[in-house]
PyMOL CGO cylinders between C-alpha atoms (Angstrom):
from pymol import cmd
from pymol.cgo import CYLINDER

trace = [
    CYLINDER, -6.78, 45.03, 7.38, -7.86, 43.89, 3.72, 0.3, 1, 1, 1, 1, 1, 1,
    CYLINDER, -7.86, 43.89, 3.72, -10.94, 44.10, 2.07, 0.3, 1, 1, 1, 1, 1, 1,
    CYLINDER, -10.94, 44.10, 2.07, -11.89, 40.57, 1.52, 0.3, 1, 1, 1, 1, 1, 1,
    CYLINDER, -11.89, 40.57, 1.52, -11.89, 39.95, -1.73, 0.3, 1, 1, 1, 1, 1, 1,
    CYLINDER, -11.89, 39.95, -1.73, -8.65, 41.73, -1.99, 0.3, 1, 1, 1, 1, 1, 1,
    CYLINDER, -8.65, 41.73, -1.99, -4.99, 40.45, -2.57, 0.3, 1, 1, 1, 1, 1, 1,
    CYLINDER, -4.99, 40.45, -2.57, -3.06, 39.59, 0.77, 0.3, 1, 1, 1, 1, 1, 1,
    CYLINDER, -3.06, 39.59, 0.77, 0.25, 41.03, 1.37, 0.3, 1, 1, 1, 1, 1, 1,
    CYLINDER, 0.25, 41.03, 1.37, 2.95, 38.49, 1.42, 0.3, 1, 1, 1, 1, 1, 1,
    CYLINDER, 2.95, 38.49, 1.42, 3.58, 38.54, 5.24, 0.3, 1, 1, 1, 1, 1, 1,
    CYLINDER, 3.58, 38.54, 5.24, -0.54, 37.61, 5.74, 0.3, 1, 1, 1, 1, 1, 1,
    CYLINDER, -0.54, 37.61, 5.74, -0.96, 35.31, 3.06, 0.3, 1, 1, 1, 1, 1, 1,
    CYLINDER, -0.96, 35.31, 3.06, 2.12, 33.36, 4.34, 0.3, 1, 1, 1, 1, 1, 1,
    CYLINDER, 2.12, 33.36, 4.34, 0.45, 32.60, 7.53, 0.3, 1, 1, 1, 1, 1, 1,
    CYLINDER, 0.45, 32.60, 7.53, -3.06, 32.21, 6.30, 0.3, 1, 1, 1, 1, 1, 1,
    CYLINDER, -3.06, 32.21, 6.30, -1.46, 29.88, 3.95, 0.3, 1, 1, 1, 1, 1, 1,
    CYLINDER, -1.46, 29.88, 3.95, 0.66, 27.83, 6.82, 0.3, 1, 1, 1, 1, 1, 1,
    CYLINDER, 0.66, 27.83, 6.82, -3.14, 27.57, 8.93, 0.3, 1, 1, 1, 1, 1, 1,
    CYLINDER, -3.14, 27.57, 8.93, -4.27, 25.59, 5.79, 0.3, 1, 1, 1, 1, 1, 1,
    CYLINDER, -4.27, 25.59, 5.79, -1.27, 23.43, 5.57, 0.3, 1, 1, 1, 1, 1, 1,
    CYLINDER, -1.27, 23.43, 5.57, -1.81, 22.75, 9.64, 0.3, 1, 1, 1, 1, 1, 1,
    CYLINDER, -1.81, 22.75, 9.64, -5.72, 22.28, 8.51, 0.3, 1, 1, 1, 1, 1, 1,
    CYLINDER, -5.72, 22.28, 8.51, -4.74, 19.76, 5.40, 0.3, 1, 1, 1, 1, 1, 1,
    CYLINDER, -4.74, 19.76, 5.40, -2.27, 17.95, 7.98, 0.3, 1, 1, 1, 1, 1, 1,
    CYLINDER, -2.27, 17.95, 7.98, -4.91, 17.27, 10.46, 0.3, 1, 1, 1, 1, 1, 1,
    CYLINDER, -4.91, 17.27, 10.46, -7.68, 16.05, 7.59, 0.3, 1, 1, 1, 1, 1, 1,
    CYLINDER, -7.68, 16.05, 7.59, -4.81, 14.05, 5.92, 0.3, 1, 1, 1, 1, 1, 1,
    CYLINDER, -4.81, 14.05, 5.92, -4.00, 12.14, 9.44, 0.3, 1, 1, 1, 1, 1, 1,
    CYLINDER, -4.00, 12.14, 9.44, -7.48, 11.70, 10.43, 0.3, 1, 1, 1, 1, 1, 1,
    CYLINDER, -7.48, 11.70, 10.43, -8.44, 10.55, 6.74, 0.3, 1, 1, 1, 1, 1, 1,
    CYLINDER, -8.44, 10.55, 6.74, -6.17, 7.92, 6.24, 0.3, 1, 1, 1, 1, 1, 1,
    CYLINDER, -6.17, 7.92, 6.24, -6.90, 6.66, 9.85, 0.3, 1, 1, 1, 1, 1, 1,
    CYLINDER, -6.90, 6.66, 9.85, -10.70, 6.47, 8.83, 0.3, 1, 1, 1, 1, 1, 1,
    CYLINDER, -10.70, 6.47, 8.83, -9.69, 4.98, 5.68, 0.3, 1, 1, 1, 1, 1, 1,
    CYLINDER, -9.69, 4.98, 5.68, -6.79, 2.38, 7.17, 0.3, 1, 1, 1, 1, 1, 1,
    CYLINDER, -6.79, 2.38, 7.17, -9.69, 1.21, 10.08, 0.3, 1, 1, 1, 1, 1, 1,
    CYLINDER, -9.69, 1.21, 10.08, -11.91, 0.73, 7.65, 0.3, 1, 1, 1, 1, 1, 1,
    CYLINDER, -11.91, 0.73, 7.65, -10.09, -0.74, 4.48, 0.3, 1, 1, 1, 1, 1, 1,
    CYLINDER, -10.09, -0.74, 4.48, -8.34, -2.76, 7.19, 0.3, 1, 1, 1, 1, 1, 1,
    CYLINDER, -8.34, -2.76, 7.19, -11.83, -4.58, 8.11, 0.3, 1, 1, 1, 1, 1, 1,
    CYLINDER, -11.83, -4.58, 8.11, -11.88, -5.37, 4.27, 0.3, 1, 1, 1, 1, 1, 1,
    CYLINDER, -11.88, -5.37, 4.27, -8.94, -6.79, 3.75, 0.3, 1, 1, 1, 1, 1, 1,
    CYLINDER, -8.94, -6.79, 3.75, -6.97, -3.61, 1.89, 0.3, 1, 1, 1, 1, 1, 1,
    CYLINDER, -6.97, -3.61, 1.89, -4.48, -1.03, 2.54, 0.3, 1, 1, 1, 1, 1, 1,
    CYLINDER, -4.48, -1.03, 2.54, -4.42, 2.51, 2.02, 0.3, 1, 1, 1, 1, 1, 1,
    CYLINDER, -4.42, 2.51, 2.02, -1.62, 2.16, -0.46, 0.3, 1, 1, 1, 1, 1, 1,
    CYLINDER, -1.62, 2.16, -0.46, -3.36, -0.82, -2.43, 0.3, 1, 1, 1, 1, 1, 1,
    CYLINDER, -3.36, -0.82, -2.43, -6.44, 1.32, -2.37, 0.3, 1, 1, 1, 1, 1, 1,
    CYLINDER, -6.44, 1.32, -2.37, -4.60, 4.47, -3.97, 0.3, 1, 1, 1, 1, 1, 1,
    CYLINDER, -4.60, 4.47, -3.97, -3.55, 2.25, -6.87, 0.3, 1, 1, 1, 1, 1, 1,
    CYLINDER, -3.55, 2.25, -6.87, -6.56, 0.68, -7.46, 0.3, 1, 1, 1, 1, 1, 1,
    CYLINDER, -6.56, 0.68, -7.46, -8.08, 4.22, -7.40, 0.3, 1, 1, 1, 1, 1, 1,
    CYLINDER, -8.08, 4.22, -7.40, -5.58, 5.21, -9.83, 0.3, 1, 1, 1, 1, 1, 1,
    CYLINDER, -5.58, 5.21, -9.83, -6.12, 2.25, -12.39, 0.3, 1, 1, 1, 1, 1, 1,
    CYLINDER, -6.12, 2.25, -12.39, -9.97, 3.01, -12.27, 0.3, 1, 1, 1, 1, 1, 1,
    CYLINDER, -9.97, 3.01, -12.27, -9.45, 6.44, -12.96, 0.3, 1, 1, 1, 1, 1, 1,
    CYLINDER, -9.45, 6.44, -12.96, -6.78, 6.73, -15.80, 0.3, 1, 1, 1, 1, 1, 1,
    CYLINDER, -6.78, 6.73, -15.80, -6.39, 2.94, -16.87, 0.3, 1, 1, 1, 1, 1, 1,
    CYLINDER, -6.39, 2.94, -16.87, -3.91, 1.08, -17.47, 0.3, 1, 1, 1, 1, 1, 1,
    CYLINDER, -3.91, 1.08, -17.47, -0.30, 2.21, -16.49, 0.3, 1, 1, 1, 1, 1, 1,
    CYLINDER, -0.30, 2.21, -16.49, 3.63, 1.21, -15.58, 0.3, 1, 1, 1, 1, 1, 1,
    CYLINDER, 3.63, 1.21, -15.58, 4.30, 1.58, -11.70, 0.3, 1, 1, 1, 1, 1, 1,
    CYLINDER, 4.30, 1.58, -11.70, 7.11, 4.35, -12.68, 0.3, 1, 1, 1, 1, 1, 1,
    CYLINDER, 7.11, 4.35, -12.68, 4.20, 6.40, -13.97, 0.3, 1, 1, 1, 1, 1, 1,
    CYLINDER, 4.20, 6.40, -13.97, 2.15, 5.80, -10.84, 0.3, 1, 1, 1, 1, 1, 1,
    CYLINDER, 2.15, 5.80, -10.84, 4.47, 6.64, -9.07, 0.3, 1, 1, 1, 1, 1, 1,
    CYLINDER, 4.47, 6.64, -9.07, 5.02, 9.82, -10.43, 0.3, 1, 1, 1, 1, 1, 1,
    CYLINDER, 5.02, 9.82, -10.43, 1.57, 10.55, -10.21, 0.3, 1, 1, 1, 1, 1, 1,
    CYLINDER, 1.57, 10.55, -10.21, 0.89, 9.94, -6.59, 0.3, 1, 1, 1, 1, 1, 1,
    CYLINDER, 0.89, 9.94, -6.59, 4.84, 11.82, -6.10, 0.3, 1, 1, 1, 1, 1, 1,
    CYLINDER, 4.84, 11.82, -6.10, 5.79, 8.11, -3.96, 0.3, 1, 1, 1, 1, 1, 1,
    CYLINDER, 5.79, 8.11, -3.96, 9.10, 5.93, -4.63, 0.3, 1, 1, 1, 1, 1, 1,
    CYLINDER, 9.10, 5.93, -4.63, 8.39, 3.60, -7.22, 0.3, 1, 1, 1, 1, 1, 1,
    CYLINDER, 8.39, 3.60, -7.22, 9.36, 1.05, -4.91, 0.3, 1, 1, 1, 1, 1, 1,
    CYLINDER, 9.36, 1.05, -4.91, 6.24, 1.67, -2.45, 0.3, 1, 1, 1, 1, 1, 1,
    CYLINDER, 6.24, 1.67, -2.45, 3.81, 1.69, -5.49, 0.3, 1, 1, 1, 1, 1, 1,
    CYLINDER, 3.81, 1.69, -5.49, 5.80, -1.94, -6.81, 0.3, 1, 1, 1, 1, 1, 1,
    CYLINDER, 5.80, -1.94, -6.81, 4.51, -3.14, -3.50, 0.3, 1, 1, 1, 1, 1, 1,
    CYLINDER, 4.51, -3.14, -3.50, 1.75, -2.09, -3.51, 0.3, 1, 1, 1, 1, 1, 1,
    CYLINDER, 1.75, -2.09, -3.51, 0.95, -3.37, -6.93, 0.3, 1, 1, 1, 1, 1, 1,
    CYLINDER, 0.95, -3.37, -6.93, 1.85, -6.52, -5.74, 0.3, 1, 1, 1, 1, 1, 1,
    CYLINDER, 1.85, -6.52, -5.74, -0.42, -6.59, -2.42, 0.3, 1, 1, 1, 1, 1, 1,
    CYLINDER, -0.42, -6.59, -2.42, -3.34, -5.96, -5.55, 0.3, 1, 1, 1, 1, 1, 1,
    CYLINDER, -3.34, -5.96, -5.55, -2.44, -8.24, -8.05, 0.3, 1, 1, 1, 1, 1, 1,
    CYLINDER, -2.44, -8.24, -8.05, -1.76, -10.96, -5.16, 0.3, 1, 1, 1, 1, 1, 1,
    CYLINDER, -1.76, -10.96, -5.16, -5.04, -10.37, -4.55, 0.3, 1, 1, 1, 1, 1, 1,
    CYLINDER, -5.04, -10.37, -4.55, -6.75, -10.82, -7.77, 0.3, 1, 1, 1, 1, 1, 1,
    CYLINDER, -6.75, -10.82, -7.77, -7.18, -7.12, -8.03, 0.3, 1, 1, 1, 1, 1, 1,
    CYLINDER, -7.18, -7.12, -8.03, -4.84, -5.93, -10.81, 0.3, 1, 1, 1, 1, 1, 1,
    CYLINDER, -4.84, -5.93, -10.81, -2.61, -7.64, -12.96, 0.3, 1, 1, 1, 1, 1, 1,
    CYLINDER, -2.61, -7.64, -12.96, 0.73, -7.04, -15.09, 0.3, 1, 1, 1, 1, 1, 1,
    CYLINDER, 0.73, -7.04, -15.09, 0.73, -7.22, -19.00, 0.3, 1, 1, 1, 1, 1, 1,
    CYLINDER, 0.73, -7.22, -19.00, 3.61, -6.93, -21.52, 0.3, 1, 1, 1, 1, 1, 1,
    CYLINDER, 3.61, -6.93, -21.52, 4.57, -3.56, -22.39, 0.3, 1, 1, 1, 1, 1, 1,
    CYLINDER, 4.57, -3.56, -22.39, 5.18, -2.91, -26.06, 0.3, 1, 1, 1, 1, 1, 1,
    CYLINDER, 5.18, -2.91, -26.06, 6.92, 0.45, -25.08, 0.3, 1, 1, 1, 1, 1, 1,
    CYLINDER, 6.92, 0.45, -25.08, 9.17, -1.34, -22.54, 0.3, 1, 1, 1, 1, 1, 1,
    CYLINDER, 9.17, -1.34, -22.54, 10.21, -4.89, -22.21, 0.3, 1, 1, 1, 1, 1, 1,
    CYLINDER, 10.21, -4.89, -22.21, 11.09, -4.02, -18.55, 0.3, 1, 1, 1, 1, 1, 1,
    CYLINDER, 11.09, -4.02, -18.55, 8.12, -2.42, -17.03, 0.3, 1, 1, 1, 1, 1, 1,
    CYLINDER, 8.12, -2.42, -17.03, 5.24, -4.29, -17.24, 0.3, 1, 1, 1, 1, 1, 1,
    CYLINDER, 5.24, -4.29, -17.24, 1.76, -2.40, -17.65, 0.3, 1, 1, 1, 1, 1, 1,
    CYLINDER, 1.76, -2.40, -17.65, -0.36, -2.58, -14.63, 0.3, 1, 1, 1, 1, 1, 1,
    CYLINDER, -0.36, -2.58, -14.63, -4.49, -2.57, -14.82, 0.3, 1, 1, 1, 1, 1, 1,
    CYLINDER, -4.49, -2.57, -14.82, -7.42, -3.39, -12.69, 0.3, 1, 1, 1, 1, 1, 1,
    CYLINDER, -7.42, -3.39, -12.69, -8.96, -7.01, -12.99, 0.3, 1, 1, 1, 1, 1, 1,
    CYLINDER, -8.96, -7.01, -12.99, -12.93, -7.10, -12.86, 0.3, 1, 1, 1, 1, 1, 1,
    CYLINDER, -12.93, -7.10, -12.86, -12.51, -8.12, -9.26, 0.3, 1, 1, 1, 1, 1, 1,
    CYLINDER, -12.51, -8.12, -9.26, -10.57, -5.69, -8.25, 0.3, 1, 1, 1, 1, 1, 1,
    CYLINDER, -10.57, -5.69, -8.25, -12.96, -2.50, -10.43, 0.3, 1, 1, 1, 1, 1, 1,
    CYLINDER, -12.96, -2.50, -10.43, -15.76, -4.35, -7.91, 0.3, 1, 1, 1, 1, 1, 1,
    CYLINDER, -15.76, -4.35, -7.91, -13.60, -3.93, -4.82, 0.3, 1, 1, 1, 1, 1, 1,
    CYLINDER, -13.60, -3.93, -4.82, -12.87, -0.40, -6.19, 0.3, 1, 1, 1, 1, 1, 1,
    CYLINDER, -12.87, -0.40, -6.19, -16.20, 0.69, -6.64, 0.3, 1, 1, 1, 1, 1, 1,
    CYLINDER, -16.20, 0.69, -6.64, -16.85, -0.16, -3.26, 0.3, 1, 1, 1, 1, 1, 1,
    CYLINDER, -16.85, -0.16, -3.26, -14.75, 1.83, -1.62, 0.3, 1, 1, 1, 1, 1, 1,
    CYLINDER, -14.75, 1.83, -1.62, -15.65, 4.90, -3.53, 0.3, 1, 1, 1, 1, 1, 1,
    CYLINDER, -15.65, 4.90, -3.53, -19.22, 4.45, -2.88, 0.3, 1, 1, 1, 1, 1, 1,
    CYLINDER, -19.22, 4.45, -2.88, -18.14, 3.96, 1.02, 0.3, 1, 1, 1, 1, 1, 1,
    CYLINDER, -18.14, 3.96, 1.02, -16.24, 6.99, 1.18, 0.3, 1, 1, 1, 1, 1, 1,
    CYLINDER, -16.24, 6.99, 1.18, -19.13, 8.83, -1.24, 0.3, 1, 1, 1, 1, 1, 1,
    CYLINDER, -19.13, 8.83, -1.24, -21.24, 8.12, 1.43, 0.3, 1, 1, 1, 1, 1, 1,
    CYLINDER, -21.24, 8.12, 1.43, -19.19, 9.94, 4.06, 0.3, 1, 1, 1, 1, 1, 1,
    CYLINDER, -19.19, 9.94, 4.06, -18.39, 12.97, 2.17, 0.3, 1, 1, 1, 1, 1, 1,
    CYLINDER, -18.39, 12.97, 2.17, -21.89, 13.70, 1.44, 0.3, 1, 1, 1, 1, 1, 1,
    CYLINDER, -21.89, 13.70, 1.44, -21.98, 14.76, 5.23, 0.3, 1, 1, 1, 1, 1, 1,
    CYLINDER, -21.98, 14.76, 5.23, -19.10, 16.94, 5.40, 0.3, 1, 1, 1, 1, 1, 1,
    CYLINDER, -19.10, 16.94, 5.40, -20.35, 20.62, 6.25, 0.3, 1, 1, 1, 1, 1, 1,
    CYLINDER, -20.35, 20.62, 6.25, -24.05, 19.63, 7.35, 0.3, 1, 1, 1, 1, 1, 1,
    CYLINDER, -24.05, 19.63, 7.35, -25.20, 20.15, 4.04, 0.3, 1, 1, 1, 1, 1, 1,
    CYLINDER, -25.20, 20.15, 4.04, -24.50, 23.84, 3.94, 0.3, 1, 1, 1, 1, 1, 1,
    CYLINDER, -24.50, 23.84, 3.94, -21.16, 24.15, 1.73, 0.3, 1, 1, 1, 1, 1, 1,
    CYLINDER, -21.16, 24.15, 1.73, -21.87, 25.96, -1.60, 0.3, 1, 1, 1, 1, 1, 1,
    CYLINDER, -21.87, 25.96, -1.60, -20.29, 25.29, -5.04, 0.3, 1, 1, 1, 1, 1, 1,
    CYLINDER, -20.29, 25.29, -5.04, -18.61, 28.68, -4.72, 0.3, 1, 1, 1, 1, 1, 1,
    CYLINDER, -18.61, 28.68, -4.72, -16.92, 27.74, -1.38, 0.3, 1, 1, 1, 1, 1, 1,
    CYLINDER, -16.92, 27.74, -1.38, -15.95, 24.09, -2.73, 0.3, 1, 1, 1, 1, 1, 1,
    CYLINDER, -15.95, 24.09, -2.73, -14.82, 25.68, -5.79, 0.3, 1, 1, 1, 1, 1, 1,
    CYLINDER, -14.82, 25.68, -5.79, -12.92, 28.47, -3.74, 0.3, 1, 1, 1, 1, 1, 1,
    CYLINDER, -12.92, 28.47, -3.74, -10.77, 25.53, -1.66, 0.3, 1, 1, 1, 1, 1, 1,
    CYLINDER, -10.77, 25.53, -1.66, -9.94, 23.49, -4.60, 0.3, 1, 1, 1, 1, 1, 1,
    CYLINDER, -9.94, 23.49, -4.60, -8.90, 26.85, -6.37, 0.3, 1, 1, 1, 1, 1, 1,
    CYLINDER, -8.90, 26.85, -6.37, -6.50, 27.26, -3.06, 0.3, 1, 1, 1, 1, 1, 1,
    CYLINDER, -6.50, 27.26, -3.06, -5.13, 24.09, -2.86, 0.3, 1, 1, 1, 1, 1, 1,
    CYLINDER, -5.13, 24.09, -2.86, -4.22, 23.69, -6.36, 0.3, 1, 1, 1, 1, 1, 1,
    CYLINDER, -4.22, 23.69, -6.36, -2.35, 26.97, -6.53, 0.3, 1, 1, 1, 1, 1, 1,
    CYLINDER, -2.35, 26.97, -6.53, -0.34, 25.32, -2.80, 0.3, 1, 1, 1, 1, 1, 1,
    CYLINDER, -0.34, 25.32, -2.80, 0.16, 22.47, -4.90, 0.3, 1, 1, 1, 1, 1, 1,
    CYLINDER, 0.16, 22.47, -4.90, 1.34, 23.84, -8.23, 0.3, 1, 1, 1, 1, 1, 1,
    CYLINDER, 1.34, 23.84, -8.23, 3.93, 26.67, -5.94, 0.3, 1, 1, 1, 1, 1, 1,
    CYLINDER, 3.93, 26.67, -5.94, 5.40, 23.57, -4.37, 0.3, 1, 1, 1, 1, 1, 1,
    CYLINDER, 5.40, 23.57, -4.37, 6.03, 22.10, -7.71, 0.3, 1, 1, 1, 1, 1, 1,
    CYLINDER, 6.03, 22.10, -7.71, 8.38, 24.69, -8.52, 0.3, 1, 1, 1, 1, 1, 1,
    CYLINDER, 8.38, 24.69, -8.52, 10.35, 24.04, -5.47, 0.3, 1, 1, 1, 1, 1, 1,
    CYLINDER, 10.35, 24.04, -5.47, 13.39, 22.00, -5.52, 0.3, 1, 1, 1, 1, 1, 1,
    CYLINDER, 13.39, 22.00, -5.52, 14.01, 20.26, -2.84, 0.3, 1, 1, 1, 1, 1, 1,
    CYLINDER, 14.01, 20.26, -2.84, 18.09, 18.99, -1.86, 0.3, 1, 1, 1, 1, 1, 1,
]
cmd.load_cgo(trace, "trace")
């Protein structure tokens, strides 16, 4: 058995690593339910609500680029664009780089709509763990799941 603040061996840290995946799974499921029941009372998707996040976060951009970003077809995030700016909440402008793809960004009405959601979910997060999570243990999971993240972006998939 390790020390814990040593190294795993391969073998452990291969399981340890598949009980966060099943861990992520489960709080990525019951997320986007919580999210879908209550966007859904509101009038928005989960999908509209990831690009609206994404314009209020990094501005403007094509829907190639958000796609990238969010690693989705760029045909989900074209209709998903299309759910926002059919709502008022995002709109297309010419693209001096590219006469074909149109830059996307958030309308007032749709930063509004945004900010609501955020504050929402803000709301909920500030009960996760009771109140008893440390920096050191938040900054210890993001640490993990970035380094799960950045192995499988290395991997090529056929």
């Amino acid at each position: 058995m390790n020390d814990i603040d040593e190294p795993l061996p391969p073998d452990e840290l291969g399981h340890r690593v598949s009980e966060v995946f099943d861990l992520v799974g489960a709080l990525y499921r019951r997320g986007l339910r919580t999210l879908e029941q209550d966007e859904a009372d509101r009038g928005m998707s989960v999908g509209v609500r990831s690009v609206l996040v994404l314009l209020h976060r990094y501005g403007t951009m094509t829907v190639p680029q958000m796609a990238r970003v969010m690693s989705l077809t760029r045909q989900f995030v074209q209709r998903m664009t299309n759910e926002a700016m059919d709502r008022g909440w995002a709109e297309a402008t010419p693209n001096p780089a590219h006469q074909r793809s149109s830059l996307i960004r958030i309308t007032a009405e749709g930063e509004a709509v945004v900010e609501a959601v955020l504050a929402r979910e803000h709301a909920l997060n500030r009960q996760v763990g009771g109140g008893e999570l440390t920096g050191a243990e938040l900054q210890a999971c993001a640490r993990v799941l970035k380094e799960m993240l950045r192995t499988f972006d290395h991997v090529e998939v056929d």
